[in-house]
N, C-alpha and C positions, 0 to 999 in steps of 0.2 A: 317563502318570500314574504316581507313585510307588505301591507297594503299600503298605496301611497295616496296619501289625501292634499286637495290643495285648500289652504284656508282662505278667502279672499275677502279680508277684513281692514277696513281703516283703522280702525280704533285701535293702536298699539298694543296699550294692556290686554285687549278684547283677546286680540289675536294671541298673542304671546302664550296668555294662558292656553290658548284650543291649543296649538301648539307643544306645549308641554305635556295635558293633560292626555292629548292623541298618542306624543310620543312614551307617555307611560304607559298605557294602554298596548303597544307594540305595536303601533301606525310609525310608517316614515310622513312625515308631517314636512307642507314646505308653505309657506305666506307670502301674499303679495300684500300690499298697503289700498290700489284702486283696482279697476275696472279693465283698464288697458293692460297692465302688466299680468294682472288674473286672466285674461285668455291667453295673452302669450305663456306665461307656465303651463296651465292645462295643456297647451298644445304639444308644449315639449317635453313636459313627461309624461302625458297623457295616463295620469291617477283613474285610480278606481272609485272615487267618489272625490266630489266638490262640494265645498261647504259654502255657501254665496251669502253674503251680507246683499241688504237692498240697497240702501241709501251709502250711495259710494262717488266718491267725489271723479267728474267727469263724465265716462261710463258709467251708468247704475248698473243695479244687479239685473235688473232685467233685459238691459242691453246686452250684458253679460250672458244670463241664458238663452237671449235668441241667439248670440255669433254660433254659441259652442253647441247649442240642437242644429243649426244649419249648418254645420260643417262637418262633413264623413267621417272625420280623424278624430272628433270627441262626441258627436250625437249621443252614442251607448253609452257614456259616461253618469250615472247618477249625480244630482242636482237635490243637496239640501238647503232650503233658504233657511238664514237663522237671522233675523230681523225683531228691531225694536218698536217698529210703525205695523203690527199683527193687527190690520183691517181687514175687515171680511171681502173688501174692495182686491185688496193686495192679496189674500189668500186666491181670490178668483183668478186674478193676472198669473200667478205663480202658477197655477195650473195649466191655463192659458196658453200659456209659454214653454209648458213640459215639463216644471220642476218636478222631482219625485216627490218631495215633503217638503213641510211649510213647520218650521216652531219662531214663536217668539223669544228673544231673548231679553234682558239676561238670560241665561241659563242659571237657574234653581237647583235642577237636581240632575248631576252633571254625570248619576247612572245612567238615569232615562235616555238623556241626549245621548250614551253610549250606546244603548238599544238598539236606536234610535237608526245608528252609526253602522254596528254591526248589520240591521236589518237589508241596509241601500247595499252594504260591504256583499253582501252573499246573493243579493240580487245582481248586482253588476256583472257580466260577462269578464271573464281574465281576458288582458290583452299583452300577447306574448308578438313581440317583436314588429310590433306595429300591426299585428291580426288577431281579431276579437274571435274567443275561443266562447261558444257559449254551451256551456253544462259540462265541458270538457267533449262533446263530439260535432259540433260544427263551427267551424272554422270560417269566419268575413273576412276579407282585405280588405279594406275603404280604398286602397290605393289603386290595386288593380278592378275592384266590383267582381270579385268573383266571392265562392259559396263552396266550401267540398265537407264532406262527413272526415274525421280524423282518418289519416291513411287512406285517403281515397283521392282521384285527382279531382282538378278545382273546376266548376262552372261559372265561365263567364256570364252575366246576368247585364243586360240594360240598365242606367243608373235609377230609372223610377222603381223596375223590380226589386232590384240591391237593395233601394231604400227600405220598401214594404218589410224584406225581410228582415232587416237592421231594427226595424220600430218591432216587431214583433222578438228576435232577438234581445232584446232591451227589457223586455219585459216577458218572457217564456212563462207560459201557462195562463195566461193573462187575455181576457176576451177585451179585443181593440175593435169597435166600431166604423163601421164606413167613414162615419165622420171624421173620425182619427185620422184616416189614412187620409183622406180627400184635403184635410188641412195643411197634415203633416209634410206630403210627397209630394200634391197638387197645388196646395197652395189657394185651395179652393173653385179652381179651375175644371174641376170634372163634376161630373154623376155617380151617385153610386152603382151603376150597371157597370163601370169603363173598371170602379176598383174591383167587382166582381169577374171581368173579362182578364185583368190584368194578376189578380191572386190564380185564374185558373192555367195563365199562359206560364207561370212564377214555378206553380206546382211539375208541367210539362215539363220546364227545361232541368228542374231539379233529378228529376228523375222519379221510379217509382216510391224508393224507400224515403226519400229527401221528401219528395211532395205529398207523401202521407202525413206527415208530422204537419202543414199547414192545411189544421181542421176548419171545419165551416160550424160553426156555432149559428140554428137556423134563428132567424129574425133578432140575431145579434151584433156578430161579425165574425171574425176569426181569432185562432190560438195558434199560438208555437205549443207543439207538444213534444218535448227532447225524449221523454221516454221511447217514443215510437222511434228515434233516433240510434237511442242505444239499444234496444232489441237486438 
């Protein structure tokens, strides 16, 4: 299957060409013009990466990235900003906010930005029929919050659990901080002892072979490890 990118760009020509350029490359490529309409696409065909402009008339891009990380249905979604205002201020927000990557644009060398494209494309979880398949063995619902190993039945998860393991799915292999999680799922509302209690109760209901794969990286945080998965 083609990968489906959504472009969320004002600038006609801007767009037209990602557009083009995606779809030669063998992306199903789709554009919105603002802000408003760029999250309602995302939502309904829910792509495997979003290309976000900032400066967008109404909703900015960054309104933008907060709706679709606070929403079940596109969080795992990769988030690339391609913006003309490349301040080190805007590079921080854009992290801030959970984008994956930051380039400025124009775009120059329209390989790199394909790299660039591919890199977030192979990072991103497949999402097969509204459930986020990640590595191809574990299987998210956002709809129902449940979690199972391919072929295995699904575990119902509490939505702050679900979450953890969504942000960790999102980025497999990848050491996420307390901090991460406290922001991301808490909202800044906890300690890190409660993400400590709450990754150990995550690990329990997953089961043995499930709650191996969420490792403890000491005086770090934690990792998704799918290998352990696929054993």
């Amino acid at each position: 299957m083609k990968p489906v990118i959504a472009v969320i760009e004002d600038d006609p020509a801007q767009r037209q060409m990602m557009l083009e350029f995606l779809g030669h490359k063998g992306c199903e490529a789709h554009g919105a013009e603002n802000g408003q309409d760029g999250v309602a696409l995302v939502v309904k065909l829910r792509p495997n990466l979003v290309i976000l402009d900032l400066q967008l008339p109404g909703l900015d891009g960054f309104g933008v990235c907060r709706l679709l990380k606070a929403d079940r249905r596109t969080r795992s979604v990769p988030i690339l900003i391609l913006t003309a205002n490349a301040t080190p201020e805007n590079h921080l927000s854009a992290v801030q906010f959970a984008a994956d990557h930051f380039l400025a644009k124009p775009v120059v060398d329209f390989e790199e930005f394909h790299r660039w494209v591919r890199a977030l494309l192979a990072r991103a979880p497949a999402v097969v029929a509204g459930r986020v398949v990640a590595g191809g063995v574990l299987v998210l619902d956002p709809e129902a919050h449940t979690a199972a190993l391919v072929g295995s039945d699904p575990v119902a998860l509490p939505p702050k659990l679900f979450a953890i393991l969504s942000e960790l799915a999102r980025r497999p292999g990848e050491v996420l901080d307390r901090t991460y999680f406290i922001d991301r799922v808490w909202h800044n509302a906890v300690r890190d002892r409660e993400v400590d209690v709450a990754v150990s109760r995550l690990r329990t209901l997953l089961g043995p072979k499930a709650g191996a794969a969420l490792v403890s990286v000491p005086g770090r945080g934690y990792r998704l490890d799918l290998a352990k998965l696929a054993a």
